[in-house]
C-alpha positions, 0 to 999 in steps of 0.5 A: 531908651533903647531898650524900650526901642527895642521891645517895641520892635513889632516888625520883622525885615525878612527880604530887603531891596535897594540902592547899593549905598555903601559896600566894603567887604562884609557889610553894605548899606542899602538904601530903601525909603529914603533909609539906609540899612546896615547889613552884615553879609558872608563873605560868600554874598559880597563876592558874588554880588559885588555891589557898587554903589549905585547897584540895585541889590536884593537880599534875604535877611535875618534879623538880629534882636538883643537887649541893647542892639539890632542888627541885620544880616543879608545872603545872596540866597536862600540855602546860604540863609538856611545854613545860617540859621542851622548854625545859630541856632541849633549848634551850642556856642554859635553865634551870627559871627562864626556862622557868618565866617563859616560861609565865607570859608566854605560855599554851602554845598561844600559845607554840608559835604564835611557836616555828611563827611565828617570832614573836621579838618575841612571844617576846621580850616575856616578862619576862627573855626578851631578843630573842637567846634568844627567837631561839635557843628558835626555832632549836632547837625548830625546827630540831633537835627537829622539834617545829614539824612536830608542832604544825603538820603533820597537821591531822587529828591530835588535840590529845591524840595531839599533846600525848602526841607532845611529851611522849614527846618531852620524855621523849627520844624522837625524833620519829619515835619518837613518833608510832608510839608514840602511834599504836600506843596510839591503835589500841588505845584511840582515846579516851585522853587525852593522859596515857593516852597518854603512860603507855602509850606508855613501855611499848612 
């Protein structure tokens, strides 16, 4: 029975809002609909939101699908969400839980300054995080998705056009996908946050 619930699952929660039901360290439940949802949050979220029951809390999420679960995953913003979903998937033997660790380790910017550094040491002081994974989220973040070349090239460029080309490329864009869809967003509305311009940016 719930594998046939599970393949039927048609809808995709992207942004979930609510009533701070429940809240410990790592997950909140948020109440919308008269429906409470169980989020799995980075460390990162929890603290810079510390919600309270009774709070209202907004939260970007990923949500996750396997054969016999479904869980969700919440982030205070968008480049923690867009990190998150680098790490899943397009580093090897990553899963939602390292990432998840990985975040609550490190903030984001301090994240992508040992990925440009190379920093395995920094990476590896994460909790769960052992010095040959820090190597390999190095490696293919580098070496394969290019995204250091969007974090630290073109000194210029805007922390929201940088942060829309992560997450278009989080979304499997290629690089050079991304940058021309952000830049043809930005010619339009040169002020759109990164949110804005990752929405239009999928359009095309």
């Amino acid at each position: 029975m719930i594998r046939l619930v599970l393949a039927s699952v048609r809808s995709v929660i992207a942004r979930l809002k609510g009533e701070v039901w429940e809240g410990i360290p790592g997950r909140v439940v948020v109440g919308a609909g008269g429906v409470g949802y169980l989020v799995q949050l980075p460390l990162s979220t929890y603290d810079q939101l510390n919600p309270l029951e009774g709070d209202s809390i907004d939260l970007r999420i990923y949500q996750h699908v396997r054969e016999n679960s479904l869980t969700l995953y919440g982030f205070a913003r968008d480049e923690e969400k867009d990190v998150f979903m680098l790490l899943i998937d397009r580093v090897s033997g990553i899963g939602p839980a390292t990432a998840l660790a990985v975040l609550g380790g490190l903030p984001v910017e301090g994240f992508k300054q040992a990925v440009i550094q190379g920093d395995a040491a920094g990476l590896s002081g994460v909790k769960g995080i052992g010095k040959k994974t820090a190597e390999r989220i190095i490696l293919e973040l580098k070496d394969k998705v290019g995204v250091v070349e969007t974090w630290d090239s073109d000194p210029g460029r805007t922390d929201s056009a940088r942060d829309a080309e992560m997450g278009l490329m989080a979304l499997g864009f290629k690089q050079a996908e991304a940058r021309k869809a952000v830049d043809r967003v930005l010619k339009e509305q040169p002020g759109a946050d990164s949110a804005e311009l990752i929405r239009l940016g999928l359009r095309g």
